[in-house]
C-alpha positions as CSV (number, residue, x, y, z in Angstrom):
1,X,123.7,102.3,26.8
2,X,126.1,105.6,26.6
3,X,129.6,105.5,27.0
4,X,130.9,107.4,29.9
5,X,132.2,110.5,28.5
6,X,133.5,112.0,31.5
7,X,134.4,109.7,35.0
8,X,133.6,112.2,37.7
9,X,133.3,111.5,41.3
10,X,129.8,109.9,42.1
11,X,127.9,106.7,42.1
12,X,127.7,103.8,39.5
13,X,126.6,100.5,38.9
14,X,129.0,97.6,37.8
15,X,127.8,95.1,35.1
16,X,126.8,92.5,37.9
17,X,124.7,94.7,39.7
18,X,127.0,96.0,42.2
19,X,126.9,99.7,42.8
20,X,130.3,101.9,43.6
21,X,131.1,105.1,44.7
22,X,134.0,106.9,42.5
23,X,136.3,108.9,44.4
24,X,138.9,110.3,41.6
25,X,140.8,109.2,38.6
26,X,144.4,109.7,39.7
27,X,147.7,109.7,37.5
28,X,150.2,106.3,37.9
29,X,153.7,108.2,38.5
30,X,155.5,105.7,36.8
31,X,153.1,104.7,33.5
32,X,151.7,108.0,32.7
33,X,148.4,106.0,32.3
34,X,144.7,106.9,34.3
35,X,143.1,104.9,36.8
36,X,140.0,105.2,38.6
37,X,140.3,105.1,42.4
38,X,136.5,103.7,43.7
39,X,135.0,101.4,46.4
40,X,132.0,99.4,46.3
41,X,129.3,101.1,48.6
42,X,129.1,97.9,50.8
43,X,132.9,98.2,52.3
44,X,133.4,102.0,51.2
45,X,136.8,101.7,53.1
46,X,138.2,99.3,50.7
47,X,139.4,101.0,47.8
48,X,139.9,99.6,44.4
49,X,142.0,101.1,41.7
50,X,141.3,100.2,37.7
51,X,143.1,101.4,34.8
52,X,140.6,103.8,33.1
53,X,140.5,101.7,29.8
54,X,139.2,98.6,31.8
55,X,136.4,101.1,33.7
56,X,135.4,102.4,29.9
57,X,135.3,99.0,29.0
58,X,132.6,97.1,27.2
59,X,132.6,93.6,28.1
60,X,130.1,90.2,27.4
61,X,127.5,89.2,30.2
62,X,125.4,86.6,29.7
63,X,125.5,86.9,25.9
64,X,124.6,90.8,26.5
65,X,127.7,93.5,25.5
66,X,127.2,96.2,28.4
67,X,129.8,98.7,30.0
68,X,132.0,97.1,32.7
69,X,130.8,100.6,34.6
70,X,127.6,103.1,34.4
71,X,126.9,106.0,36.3
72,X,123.5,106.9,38.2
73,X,124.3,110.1,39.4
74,X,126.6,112.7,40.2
75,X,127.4,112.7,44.1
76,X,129.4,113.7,46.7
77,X,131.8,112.1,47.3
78,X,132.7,111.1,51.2
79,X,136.0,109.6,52.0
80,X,135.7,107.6,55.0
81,X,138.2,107.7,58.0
82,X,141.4,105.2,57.1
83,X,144.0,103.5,59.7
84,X,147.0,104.5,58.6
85,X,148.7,102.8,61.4
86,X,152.2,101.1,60.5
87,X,152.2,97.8,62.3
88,X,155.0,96.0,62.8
């Protein structure tokens, strides 16, 4: 399998199956270091955040070395509606 060259917004697949929607890579103020800003597309309102190193990743599955990450298609990209909402 190829390397991602480029992480763009759209779809990919996780090494366990699980496919996620991209939404940006964004810039940490503080490290000066990528990370990828996605959701899996079961709870698309739960975003995750992942240092891009760890998204490029190879890792080990079931004696197999695959990408932590592979993308099936360009997409766009819909952000669903957050609650913002301070509770106190």
């Amino acid at each position: 399998m190829r390397p991602i060259d480029k992480i763009i917004p759209g779809h990919y697949r996780r090494f366990d199956g699980v496919e996620v929607q991209v939404i940006c890579v964004a810039r940490h103020t503080e490290g000066d270091y990528s990370l990828v800003i996605w959701s899996a597309m079961t709870q698309p309102a739960d975003w995750q955040a992942s240092p891009e190193g760890v998204f490029r990743e190879t890792i080990t599955s079931g004696g197999r070395q695959l990408p932590r990450f592979q993308r099936i298609e360009e997409a766009v990209v819909v952000i669903p509606e957050q609650d913002n909402q301070v509770r106190t």
